[in-house]
C-alpha positions as CSV (number, residue, x, y, z in Angstrom):
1,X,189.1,-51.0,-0.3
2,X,187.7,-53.5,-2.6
3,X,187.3,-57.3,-1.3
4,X,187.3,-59.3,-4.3
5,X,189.2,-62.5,-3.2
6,X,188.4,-64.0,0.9
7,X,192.2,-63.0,1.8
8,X,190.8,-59.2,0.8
9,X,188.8,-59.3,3.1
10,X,190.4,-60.9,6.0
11,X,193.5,-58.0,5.3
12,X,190.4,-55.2,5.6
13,X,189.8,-56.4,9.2
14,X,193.9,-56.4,9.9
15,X,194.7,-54.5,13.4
16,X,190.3,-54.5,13.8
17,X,188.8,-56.7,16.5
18,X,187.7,-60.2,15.0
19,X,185.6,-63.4,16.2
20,X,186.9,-66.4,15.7
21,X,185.0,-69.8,16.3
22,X,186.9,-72.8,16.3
23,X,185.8,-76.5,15.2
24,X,184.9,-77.3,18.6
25,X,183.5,-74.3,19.5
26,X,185.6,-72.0,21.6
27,X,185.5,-68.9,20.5
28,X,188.3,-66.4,20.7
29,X,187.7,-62.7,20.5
30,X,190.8,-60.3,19.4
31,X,193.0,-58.0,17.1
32,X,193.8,-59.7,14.0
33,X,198.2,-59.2,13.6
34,X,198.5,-61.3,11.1
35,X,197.5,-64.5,8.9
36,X,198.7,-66.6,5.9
37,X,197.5,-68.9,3.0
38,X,196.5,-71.4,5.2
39,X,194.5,-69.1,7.5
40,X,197.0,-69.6,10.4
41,X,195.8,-66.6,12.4
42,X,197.5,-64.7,15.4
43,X,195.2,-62.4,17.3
44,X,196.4,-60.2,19.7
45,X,194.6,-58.7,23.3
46,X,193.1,-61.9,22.8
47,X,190.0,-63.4,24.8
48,X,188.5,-67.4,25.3
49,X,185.0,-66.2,25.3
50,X,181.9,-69.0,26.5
51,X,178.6,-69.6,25.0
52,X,176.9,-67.2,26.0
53,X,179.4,-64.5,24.7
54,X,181.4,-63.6,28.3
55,X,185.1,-63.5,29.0
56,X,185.9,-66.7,30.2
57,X,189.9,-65.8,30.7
58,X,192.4,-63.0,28.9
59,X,195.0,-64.9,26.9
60,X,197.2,-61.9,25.4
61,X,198.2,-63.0,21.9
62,X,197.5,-66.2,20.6
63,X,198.1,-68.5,17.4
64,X,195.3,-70.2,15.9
65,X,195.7,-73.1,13.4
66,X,193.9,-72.7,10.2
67,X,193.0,-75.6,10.0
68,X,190.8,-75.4,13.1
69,X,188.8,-72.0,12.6
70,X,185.4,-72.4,11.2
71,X,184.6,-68.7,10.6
72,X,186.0,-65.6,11.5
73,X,183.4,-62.2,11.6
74,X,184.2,-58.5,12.6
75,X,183.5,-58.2,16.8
């Protein structure tokens, strides 16, 4: 699958495990479900990892604001 355009790519990663770090740093580890233009994200089997990378409590599925996410990357 080609990923010509940055919503390609985030669609290639759809029902995959993805990292997403926030503005302020929290970082939540889960399946992507779903997304729209504005990057409004809802992950799924989702974790609130720390720092240093471990679980710091389960949160099941979870809607993140576009606006807030400063990268998301393949787990």
């Amino acid at each position: 699958m080609e990923t010509d355009r940055p919503l390609d790519a985030l669609n290639a990663s759809r029902n995959k495990r993805v990292l997403v770090e926030l503005k302020n740093k929290t970082q939540f580890v889960g399946s992507l479900k779903a997304f729209d233009i504005h990057i409004n994200t809802v992950l799924g089997d989702a974790e609130e990892r720390d720092e240093s990378g471990a679980v710091k409590r389960k949160l099941g599925t979870v809607f993140i604001r576009g606006d807030m996410i400063v990268l998301i990357s393949p787990a």
